[in-house]
C-alpha positions, 0 to 999 in steps of 0.5 A: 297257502293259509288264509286268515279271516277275522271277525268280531270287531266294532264299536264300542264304549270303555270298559266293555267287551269284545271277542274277535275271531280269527278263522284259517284254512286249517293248515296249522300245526299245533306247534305252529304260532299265532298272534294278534297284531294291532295298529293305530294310525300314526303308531307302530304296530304292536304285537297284543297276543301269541299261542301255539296253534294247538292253543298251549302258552299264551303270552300277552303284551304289558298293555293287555295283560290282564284284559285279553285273552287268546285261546285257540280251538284246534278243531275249529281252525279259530283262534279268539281274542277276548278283550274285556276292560276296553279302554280308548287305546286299545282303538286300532285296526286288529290282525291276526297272524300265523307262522308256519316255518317254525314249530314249538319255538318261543311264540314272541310277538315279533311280526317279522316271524309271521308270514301270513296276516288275515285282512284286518278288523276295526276296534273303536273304543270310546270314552 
């Protein structure tokens, strides 16, 4: 069973800096994917980021690209999201998420594909 925990959210004013953390059991292959998900209230949840557990092939959603970035360390079962260039929109709550079934397939931000999710952390940017 993969249990996910994340870390490393909160508040904070735009244009600033956040990394969350996700930690799992470690029971990841380097092919599997993972993600970052977000929700606001009253939106859909959109899929942010996704890497391979052995922390090659990032890809990014339009909205963040050039903002966020994902890695992964194999070695410490944690996978990292830095947000930087924080703007009001990004306020939601942040999930990471894992795929176990499948290994080196496209890592697309499809959150059917995942089916483990961590519990959730809070972002809140302020203008």
């Amino acid at each position: 069973q993969v249990q996910l925990v994340e870390s490393g959210g909160g508040s904070i004013q735009a244009g600033g800096s956040l990394t969350l953390a996700c930690v799992d059991s470690g029971l990841m292959h380097s092919g599997n994917c993972m993600g970052w998900f977000r929700q606001a209230p009253g939106k859909e949840r959109e899929g942010v980021a996704g890497i391979y557990a052995g922390g090659m092939s990032p890809r990014y959603a339009d909205s963040v690209k050039g903002r966020f970035t994902i890695s992964r360390d194999f070695a410490k079962n944690t996978m990292y999201l830095q947000m930087s260039s924080l703007i009001p929109e990004d306020t939601a709550t942040y999930y990471c998420a894992a795929d176990v079934r499948w290994k080196w397939s496209p890592c697309r931000l499809e959150g059917e594909r995942f089916g483990f999710w961590g519990q959730g952390t809070q972002v809140t940017v302020s203008s």
